[in-house]
Every structure is written in structure tokens, then in C-alpha cells.
VOMIMI-143639 format. One record per atom (N, C-alpha, C, O): residue in one letter; x, z negated, y negated. Coordinates in steps of 0.001 Angstrom, whole numbers, padded with zeros to 6 digits, always signed. Layout:
<sites>
AXZY...
</sites>
This chain:
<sites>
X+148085-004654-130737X+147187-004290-129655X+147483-005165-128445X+148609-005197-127950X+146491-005854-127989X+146172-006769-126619X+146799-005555-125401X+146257-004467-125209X+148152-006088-124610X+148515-005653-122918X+147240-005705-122560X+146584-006610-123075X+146680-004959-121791X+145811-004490-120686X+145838-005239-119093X+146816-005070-118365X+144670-006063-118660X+144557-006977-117447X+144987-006474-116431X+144297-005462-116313X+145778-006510-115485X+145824-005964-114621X+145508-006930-113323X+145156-008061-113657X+145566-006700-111956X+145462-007127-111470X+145970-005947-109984X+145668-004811-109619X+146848-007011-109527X+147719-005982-107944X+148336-007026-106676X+148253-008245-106832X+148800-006590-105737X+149462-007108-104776X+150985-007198-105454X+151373-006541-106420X+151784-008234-104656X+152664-008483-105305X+153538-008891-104085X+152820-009532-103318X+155123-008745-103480X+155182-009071-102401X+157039-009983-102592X+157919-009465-103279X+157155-010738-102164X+158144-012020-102537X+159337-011972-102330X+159786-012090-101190X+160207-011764-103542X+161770-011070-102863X+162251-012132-103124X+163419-011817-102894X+162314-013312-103469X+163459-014045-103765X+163060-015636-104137X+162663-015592-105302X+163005-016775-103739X+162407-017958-104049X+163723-019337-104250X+164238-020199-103537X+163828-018780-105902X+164681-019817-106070X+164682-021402-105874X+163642-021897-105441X+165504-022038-106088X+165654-023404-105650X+164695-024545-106446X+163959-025388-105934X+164982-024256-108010X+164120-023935-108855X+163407-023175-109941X+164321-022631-110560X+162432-022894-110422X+161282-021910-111016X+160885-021122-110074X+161045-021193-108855X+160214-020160-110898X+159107-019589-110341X+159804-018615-109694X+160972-018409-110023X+159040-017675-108414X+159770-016691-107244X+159998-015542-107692X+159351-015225-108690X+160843-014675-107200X+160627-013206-108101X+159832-012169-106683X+160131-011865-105528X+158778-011934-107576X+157619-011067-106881X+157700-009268-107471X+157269-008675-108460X+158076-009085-106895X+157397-007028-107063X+156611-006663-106879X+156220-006636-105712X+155802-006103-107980X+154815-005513-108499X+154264-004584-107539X+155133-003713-107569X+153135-004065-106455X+152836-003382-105939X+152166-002486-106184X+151524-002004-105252X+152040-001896-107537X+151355-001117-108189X+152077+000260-108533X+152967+000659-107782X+151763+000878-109484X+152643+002007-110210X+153781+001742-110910X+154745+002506-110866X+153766+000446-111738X+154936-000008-112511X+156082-000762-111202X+157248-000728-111596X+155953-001264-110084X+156991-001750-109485X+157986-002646-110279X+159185-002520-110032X+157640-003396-111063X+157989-004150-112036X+158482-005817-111178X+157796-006498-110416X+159528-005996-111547X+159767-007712-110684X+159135-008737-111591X+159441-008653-112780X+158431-009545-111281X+158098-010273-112421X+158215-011995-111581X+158314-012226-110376X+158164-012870-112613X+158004-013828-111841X+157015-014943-112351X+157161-015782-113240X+155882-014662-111441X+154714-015275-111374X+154348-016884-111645X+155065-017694-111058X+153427-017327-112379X+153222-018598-112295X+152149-019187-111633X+151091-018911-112200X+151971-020110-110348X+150549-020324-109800X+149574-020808-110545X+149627-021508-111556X+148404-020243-109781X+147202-020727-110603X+146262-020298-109802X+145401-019508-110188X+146337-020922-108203X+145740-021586-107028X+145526-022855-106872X+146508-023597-106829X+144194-023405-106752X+143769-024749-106626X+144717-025816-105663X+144435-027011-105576X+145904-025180-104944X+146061-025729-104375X+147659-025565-104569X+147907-024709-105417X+148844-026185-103984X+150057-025974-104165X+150838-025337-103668X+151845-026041-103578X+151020-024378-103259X+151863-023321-102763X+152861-022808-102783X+152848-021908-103623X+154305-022949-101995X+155410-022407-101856X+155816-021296-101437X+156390-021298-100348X+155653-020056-102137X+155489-019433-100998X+157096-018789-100789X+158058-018990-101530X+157037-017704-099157X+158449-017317-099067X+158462-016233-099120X+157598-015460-099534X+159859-015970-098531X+160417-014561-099025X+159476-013348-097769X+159599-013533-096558X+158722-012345-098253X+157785-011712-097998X+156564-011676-097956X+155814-010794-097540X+156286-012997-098550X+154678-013570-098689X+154209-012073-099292X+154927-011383-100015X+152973-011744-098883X+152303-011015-100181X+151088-011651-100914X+150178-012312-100413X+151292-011279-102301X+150688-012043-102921X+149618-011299-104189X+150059-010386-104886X+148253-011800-104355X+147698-011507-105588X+148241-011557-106815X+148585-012737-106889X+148438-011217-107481X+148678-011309-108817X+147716-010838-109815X+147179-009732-109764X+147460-011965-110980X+146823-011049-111947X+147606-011584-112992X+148207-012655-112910X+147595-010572-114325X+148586-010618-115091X+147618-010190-116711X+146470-009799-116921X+148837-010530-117622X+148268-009183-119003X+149808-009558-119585X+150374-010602-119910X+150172-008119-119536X+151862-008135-120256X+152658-008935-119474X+152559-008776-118258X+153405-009737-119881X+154617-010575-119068X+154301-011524-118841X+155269-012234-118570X+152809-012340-118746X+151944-013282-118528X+151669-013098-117076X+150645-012428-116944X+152218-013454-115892X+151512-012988-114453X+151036-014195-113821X+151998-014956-113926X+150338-014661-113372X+150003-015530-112101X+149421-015165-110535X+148829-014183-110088X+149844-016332-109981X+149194-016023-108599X+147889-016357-108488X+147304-017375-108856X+147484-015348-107917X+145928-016016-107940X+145321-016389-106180X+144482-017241-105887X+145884-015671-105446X+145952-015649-103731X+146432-015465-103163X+147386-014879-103676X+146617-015584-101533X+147637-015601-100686X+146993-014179-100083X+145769-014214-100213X+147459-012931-099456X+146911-012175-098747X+147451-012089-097250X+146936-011457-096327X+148557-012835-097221X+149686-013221-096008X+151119-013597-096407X+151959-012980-097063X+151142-014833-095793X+152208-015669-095901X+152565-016683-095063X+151808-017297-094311X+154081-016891-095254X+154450-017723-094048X+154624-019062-095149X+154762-020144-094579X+154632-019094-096672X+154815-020265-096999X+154084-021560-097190X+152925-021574-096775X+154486-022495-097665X+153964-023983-097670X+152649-024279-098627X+152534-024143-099845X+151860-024656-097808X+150577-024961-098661X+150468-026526-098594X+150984-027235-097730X+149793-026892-099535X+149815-028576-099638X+148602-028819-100716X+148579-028301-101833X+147594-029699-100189X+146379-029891-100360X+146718-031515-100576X+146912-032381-099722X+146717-031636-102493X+147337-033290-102791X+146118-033751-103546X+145652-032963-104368X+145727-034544-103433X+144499-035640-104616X+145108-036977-105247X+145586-037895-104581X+145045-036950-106170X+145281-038196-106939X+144318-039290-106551X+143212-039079-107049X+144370-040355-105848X+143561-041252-105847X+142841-041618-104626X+143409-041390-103558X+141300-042322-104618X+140852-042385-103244X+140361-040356-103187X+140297-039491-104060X+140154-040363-101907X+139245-039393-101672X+138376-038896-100396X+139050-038741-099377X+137007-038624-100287X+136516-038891-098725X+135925-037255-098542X+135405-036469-099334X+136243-037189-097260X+135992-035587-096983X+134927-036320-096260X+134978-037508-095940X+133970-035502-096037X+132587-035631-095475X+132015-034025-095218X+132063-033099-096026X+131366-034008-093593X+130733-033150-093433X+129312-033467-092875X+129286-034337-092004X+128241-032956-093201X+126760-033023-092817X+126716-032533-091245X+125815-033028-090568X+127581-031633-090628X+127436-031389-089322X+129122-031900-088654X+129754-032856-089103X+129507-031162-087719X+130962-031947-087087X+132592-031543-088146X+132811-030475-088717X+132998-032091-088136X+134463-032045-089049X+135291-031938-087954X+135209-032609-086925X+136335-030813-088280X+136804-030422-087186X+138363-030203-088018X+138325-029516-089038X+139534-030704-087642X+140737-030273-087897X+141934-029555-086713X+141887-029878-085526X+142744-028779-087131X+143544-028020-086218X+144767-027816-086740X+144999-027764-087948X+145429-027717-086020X+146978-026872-086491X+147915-026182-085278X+148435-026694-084287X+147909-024757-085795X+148542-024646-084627X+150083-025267-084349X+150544-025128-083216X+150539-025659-084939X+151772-026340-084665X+151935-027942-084478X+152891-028677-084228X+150259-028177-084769X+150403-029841-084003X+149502-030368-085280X+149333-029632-086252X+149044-031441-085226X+148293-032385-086305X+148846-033955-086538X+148480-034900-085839X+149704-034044-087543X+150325-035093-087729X+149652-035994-088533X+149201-035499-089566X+149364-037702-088282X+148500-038236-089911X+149679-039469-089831X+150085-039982-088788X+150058-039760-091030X+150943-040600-091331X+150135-041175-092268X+149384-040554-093020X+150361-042966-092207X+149790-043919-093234X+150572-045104-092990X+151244-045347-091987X+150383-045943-094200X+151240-047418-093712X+149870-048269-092967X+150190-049265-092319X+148202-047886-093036X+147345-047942-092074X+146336-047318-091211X+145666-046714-092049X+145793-047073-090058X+144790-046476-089770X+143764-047060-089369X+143874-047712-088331X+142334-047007-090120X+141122-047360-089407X+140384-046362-088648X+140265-045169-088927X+139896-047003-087639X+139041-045645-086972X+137495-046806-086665X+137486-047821-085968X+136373-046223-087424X+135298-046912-086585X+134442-045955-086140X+134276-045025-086930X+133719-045892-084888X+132926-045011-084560X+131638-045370-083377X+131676-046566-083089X+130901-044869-082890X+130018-045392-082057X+130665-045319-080698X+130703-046231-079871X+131234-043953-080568X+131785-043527-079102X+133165-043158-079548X+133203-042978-080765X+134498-042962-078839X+135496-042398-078980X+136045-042181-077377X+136102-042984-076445X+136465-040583-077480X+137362-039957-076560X+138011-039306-076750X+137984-038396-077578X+139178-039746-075654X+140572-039195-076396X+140834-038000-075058X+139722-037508-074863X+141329-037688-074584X+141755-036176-073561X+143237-035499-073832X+143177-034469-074503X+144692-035955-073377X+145592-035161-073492X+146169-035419-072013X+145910-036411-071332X+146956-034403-071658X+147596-033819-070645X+148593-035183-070827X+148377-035862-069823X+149551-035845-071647X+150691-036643-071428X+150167-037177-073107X+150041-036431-074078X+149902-038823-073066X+150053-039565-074056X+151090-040603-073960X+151050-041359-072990X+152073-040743-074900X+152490-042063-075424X+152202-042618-076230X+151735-042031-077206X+152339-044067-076224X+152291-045251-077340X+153553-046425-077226X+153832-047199-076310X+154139-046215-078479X+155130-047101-078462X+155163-047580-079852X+155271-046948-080903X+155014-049179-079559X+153861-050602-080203X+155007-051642-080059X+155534-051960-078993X+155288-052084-081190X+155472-053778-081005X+154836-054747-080808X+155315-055872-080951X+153456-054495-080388X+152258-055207-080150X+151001-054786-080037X+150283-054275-080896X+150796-055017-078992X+148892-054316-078733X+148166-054943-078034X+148370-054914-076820X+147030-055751-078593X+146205-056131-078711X+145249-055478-078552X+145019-054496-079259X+144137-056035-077177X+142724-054881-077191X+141996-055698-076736X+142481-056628-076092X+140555-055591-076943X+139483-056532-076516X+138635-055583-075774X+138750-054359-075843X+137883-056143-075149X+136830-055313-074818X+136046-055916-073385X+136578-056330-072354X+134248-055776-073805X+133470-056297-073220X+133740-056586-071383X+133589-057556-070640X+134276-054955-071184X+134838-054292-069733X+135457-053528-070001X+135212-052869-071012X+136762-053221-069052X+137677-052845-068917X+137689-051929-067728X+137373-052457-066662X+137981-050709-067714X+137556-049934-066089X+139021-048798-065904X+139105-047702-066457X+139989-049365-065062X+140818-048455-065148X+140751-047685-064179X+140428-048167-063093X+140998-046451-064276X+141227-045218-062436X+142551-044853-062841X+142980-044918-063993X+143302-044386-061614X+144506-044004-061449X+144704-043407-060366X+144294-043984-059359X+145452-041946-060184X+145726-041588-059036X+146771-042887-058452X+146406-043476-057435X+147834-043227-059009X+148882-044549-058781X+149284-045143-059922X+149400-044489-060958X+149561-046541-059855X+150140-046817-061022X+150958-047501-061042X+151155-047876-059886X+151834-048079-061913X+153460-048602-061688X+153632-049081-063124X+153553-048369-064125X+153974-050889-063068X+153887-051290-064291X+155241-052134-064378X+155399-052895-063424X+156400-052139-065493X+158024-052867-065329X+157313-054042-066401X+156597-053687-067337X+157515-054961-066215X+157391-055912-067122X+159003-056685-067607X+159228-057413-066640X+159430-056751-067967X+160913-056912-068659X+161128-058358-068527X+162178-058797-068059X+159877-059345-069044X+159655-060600-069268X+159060-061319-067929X+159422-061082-066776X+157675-062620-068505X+156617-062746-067428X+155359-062293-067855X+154867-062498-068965X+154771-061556-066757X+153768-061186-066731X+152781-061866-066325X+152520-061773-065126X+151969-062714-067143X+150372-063506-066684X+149180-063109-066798X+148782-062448-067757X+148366-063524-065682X+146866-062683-065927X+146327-063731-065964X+146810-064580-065215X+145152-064134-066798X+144196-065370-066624X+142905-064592-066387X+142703-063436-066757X+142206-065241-065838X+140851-064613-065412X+139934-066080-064870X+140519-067080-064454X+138381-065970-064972X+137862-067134-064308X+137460-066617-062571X+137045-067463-061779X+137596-065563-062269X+137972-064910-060731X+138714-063908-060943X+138900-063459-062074X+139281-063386-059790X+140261-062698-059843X+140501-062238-058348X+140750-063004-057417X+140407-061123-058284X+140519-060112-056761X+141291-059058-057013X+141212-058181-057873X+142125-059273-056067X+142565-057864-055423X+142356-057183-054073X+142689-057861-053102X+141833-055887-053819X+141448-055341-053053X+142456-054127-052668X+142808-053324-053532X+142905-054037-051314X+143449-052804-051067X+143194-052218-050168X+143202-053045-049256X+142802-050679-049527X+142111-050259-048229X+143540-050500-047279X+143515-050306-046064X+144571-050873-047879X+146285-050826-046307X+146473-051944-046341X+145856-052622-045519X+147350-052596-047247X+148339-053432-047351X+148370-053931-048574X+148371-053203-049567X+148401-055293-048630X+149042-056018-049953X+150400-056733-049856X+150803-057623-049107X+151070-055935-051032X+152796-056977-050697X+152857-057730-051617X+152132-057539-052593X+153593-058621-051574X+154112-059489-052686X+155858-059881-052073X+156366-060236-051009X+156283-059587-053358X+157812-059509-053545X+158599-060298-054317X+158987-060018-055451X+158876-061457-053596X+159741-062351-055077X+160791-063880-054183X+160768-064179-052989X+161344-064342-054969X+162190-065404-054337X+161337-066518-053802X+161300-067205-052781X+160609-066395-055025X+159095-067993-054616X+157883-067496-055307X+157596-067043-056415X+157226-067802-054059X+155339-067788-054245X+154996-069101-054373X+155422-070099-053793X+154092-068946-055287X+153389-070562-055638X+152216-070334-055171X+152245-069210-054670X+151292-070753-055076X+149936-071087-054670X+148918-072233-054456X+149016-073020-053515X+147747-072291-055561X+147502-073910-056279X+147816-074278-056977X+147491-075429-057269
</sites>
């Protein structure tokens, strides 16, 4: 005679180093069993996750997360292009990291908006038709020499202009 399907909550006592976690049965039997996934996606989960289970006899898998603090990981073999017909939107509350050995970005418009950005470059290179900087103040160390070429070239200040150095050339 065929075990009977069941299907229950299941909640995560123990997640060895390796195999599968040992989950307790949230049903009438309270049974520990230890589950095999069989979520589209890869999942670690931890100790208190609760979890779907469906089973028949000593056959159990996971089938969903109902709350959990563990690791999810969304992997594709190969190329792959996410595409949305209206805006694509990503988040995390703990930050959004993209790591590659490249990044392209092409777009019509781009804006960027953070409270404090860095960039630290062994080289940067930028072109562009016009250039428009605002600044409440700004303050630039150049380590080396610093040259500007331009076919005019102005500086404007509503106080004072200084210049600071051992020798001024001019011509």
C-alpha cells in the first residue's frame, strides 16, 4: 500500500555543514525529517526558517519559504536577459551589489542621486559634448601635474583670484 501525500509546515532545527537540514514536522506526527529542495531556486535555509513541506512516507521536500532568514540565490547557466515591458526596478534592503570582470551601461538619459559617492579608478576617462559642473565649494589635490588644454579658457570669480606657486609663467 502507497504512504499517503501529505503536505505541512515544517520549521528548521538544525542545518548541517553538509546534507540536507533537519526540519520538524508541524503537523500531528511532529516527525524530524530531513527535507530535500525542490524550489526553482537555491535555498539555504536557517535555523528557524519555516518551511513548506510536501512529502509521501520518508520522501519529503521543500516546496516554499513561509519565513526565513536564509540564503536565496537565483543562478543561470549561460547568457541570460531580464527584460521588462514597463520599468525594472531592483532593491535590497541591505544594499545592491553587481560584481563583473565588465560593465556596460547604454541608455538615452542617466541619473545617478546619492547623499555621498565614491569612485576609486586607476583611470578615468570621460568625453562629453559639455561639461556643467555646480558646487557649493570645491577642492581638488593633484599629487602630480595638473594640465588643462582648452582653445579659450576663463576664469571668473565674484572676490578674488589667487594663484600660489614658486613660478608663474605666462605666454
Amino acid at each position: 500500500m502507497t504512504a499517503p501525500v501529505f503536505r505541512c509546515l515544517g520549521r528548521v532545527l538544525a542545518v548541517p555543514s553538509e546534507g540536507p537540514a533537519r526540519v520538524q514536522r508541524l503537523d500531528a506526527s511532529g516527525l524530524v525529517v530531513q527535507p530535500l529542495p525542490a524550489l526553482p531556486w537555491r535555498y539555504t535555509p536557517a535555523v528557524g526558517d519555516l518551511l513548506h513541506l510536501l512529502g509521501q512516507g520518508e520522501r519529503v521536500w521543500i516546496v516554499g519559504v513561509q519565513s526565513g532568514r536564509g540564503r536565496s540565490e537565483l543562478a543561470f547557466r549561460g547568457n541570460v536577459q531580464l527584460h521588462a515591458t514597463g520599468a525594472l526596478q531592483l532593491g535590497g534592503d541591505g544594499g545592491v551589489r553587481i560584481q563583473a570582470p565588465r560593465i556596460e551601461v547604454t541608455t538615452e538619459s542617466l541619473h545617478s542621486e546619492a547623499a555621498t559617492a565614491v569612485l576609486r579608478t586607476g583611470s578615468l576617462d570621460s568625453s562629453a559634448e559639455r561639461l556643467d559642473e555646480r558646487a557649493g565649494s570645491c577642492e581638488r589635490v593633484v599629487a602630480g601635474d595638473d594640465r588643462t588644454t582648452a582653445g579659450t579658457h576663463r576664469t571668473l570669480a565674484a572676490v578674488a583670484v589667487t594663484i600660489d606657486g614658486d613660478l608663474l609663467r605666462l605666454g
